[in-house]
One Martini backbone bead per residue (centre of mass of N, CA, C, O) as a GRO file, in nm:
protein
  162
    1UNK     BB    1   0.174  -1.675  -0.555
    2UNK     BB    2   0.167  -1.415  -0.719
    3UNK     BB    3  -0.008  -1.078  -0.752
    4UNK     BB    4  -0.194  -0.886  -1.011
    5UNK     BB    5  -0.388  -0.598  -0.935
    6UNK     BB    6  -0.668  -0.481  -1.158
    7UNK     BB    7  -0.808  -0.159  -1.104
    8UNK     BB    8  -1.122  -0.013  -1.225
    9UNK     BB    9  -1.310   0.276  -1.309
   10UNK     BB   10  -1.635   0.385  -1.300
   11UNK     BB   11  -1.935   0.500  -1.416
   12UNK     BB   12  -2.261   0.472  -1.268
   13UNK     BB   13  -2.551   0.528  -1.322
   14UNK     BB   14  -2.850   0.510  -1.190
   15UNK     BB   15  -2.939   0.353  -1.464
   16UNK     BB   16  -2.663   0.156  -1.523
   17UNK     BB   17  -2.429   0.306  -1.697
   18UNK     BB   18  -2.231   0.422  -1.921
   19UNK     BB   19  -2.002   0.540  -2.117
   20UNK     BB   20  -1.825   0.479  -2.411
   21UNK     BB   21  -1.537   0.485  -2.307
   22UNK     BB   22  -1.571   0.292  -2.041
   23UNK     BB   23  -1.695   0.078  -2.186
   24UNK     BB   24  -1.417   0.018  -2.405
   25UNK     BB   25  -1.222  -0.016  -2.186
   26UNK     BB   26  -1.361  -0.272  -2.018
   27UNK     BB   27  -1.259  -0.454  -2.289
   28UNK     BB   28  -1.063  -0.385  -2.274
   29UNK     BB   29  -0.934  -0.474  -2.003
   30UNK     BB   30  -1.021  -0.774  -2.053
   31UNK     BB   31  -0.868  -0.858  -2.267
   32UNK     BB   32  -0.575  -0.789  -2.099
   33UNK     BB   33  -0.605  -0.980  -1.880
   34UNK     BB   34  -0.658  -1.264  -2.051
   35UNK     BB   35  -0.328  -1.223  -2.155
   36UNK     BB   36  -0.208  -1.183  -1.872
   37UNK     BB   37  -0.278  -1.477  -1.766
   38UNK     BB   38  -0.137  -1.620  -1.948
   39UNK     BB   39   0.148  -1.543  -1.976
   40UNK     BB   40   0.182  -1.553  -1.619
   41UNK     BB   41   0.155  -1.789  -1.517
   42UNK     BB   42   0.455  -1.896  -1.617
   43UNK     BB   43   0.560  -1.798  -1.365
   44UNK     BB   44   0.338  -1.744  -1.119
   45UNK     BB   45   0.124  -1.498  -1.204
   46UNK     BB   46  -0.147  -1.331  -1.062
   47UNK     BB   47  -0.471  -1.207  -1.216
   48UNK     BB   48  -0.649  -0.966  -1.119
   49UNK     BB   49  -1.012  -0.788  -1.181
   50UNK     BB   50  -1.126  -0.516  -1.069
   51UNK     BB   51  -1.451  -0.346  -1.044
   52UNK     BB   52  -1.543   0.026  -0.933
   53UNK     BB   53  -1.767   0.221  -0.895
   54UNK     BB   54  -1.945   0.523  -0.967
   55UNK     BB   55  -2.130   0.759  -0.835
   56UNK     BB   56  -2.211   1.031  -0.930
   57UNK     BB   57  -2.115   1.246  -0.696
   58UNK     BB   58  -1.845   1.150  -0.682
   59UNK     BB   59  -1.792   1.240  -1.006
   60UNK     BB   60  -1.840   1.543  -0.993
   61UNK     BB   61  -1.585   1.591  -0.778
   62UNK     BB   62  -1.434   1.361  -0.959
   63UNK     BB   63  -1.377   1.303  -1.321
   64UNK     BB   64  -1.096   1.139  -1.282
   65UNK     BB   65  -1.173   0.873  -1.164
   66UNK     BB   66  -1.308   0.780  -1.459
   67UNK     BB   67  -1.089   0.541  -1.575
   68UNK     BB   68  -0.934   0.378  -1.381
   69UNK     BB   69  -0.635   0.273  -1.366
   70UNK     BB   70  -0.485  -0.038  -1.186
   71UNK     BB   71  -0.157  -0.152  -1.147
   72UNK     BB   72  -0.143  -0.207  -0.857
   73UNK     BB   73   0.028   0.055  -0.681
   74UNK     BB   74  -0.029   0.179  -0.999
   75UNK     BB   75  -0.074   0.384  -1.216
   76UNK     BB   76  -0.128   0.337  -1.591
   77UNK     BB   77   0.078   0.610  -1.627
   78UNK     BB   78   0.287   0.547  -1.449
   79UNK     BB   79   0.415   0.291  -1.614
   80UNK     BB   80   0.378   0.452  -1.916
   81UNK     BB   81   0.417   0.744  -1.934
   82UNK     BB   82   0.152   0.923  -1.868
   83UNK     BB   83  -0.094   1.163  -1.921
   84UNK     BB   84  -0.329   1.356  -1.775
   85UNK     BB   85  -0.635   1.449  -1.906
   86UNK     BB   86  -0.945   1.630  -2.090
   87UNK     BB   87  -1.272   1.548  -2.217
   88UNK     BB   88  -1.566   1.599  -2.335
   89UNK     BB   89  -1.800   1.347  -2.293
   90UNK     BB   90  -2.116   1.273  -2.234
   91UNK     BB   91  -2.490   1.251  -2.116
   92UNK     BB   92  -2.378   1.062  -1.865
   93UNK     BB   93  -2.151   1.265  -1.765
   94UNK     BB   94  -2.286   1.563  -1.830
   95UNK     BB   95  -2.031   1.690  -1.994
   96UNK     BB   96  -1.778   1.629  -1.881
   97UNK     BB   97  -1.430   1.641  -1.830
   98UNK     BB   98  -1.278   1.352  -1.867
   99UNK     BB   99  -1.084   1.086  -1.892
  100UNK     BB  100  -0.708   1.081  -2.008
  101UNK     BB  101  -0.456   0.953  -2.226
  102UNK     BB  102  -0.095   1.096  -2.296
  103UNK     BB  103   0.154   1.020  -2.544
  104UNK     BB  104   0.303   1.221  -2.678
  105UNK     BB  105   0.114   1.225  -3.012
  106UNK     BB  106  -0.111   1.101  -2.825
  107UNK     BB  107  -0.452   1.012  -2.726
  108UNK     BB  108  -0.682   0.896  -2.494
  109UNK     BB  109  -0.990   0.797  -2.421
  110UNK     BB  110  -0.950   0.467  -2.458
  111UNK     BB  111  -0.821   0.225  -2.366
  112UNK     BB  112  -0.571   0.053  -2.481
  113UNK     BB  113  -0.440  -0.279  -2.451
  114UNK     BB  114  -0.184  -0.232  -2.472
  115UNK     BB  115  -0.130  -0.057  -2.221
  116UNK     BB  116  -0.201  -0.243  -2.040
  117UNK     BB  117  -0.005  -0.483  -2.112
  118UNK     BB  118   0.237  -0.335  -2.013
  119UNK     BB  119   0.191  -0.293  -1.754
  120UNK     BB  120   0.142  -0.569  -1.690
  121UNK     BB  121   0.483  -0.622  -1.774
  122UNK     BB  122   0.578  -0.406  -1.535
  123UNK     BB  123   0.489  -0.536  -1.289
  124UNK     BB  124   0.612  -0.831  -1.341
  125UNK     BB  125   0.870  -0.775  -1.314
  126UNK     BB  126   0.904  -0.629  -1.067
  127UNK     BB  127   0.822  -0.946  -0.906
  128UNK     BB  128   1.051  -1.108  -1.079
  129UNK     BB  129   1.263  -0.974  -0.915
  130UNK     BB  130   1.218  -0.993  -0.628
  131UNK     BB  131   1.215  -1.324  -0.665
  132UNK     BB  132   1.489  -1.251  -0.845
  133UNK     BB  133   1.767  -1.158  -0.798
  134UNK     BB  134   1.929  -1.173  -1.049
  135UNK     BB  135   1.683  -1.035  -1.215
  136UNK     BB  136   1.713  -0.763  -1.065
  137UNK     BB  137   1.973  -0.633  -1.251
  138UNK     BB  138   1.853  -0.633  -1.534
  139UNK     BB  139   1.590  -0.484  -1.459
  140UNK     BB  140   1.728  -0.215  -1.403
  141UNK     BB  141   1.846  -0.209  -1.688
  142UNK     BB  142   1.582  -0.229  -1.846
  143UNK     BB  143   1.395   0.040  -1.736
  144UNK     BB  144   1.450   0.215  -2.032
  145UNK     BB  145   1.296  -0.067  -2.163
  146UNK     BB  146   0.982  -0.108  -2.227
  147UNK     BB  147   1.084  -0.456  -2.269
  148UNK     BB  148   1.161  -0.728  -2.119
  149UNK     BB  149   1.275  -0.982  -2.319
  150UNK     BB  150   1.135  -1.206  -2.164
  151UNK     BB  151   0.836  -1.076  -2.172
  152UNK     BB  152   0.857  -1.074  -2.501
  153UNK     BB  153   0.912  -1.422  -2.480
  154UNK     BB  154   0.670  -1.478  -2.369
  155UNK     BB  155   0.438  -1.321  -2.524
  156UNK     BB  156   0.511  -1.444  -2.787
  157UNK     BB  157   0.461  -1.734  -2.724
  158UNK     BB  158   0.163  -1.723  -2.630
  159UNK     BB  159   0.015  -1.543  -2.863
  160UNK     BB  160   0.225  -1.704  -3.134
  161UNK     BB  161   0.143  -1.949  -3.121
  162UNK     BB  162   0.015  -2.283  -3.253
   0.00000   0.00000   0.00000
């Protein structure tokens, strides 16, 4: 069985809290992995989901580290397109900078559920050519379509059958 590891990354201060952003991040990133591992079985592809810790000191000298998601060896702004940005936010933070991902004219403080997962459907299409080769000339051909019709008809089975 392949596996594709989402590893997360947040701010945990002294008292162990964590900003509202990396919270709700937190929830997203879990319920995409949960969708994203019913959806992926079928395939043969294990979702496993890493959580991270950063104590303040570490996070003072680099706070664009904390909400950072990884879906296997790259980050989920290299899957989706998407750029590193920050903004001020709140006092479990101390007020620094955090970490932002924009697409287009969206910013998220927050990362939402969708872009979690289309990074793991694009992370599973390229272990799914990797494994069938045939399939893997399919997705060269698709990797200019957002999401590979496979990849949107496994989706669309998982999550919409009744």
């Amino acid at each position: 069985m392949n596996t594709i590891t989402i590893r997360w990354k947040r701010l945990v201060n002294e008292k162990g809290q964590t900003c509202s952003r990396c919270g709700a991040t937190g929830r997203t990133v879990q319920s995409g992995v949960d969708k994203l591992k019913k959806a992926l079985a079928e395939l043969g592809i294990e979702v496993i989901l890493k959580t991270e810790f950063l104590d303040f000191p570490i996070f003072t000298k680099d706070p664009l580290q904390s909400n950072q998601i990884w879906v296997g060896e790259k980050l989920l702004e290299q899957w989706i397109g998407a750029t590193v940005g920050q903004s001020p936010c709140c006092d479990v933070c101390a007020g620094s900078e955090c970490r932002t991902l924009s697409i287009g004219n969206n910013t998220f403080e927050e990362i939402p559920e969708n872009l979690i997962i289309q990074a793991g459907l694009l992370a599973a299409a390229e272990l799914f050519a990797a494994r069938f080769p045939p399939f893997s000339a399919l997705y060269h051909r698709a990797q200019n379509i957002p999401m590979p019709k496979i990849m949107f008809q496994l989706l669309k089975k998982s999550f919409f059958s009744v």
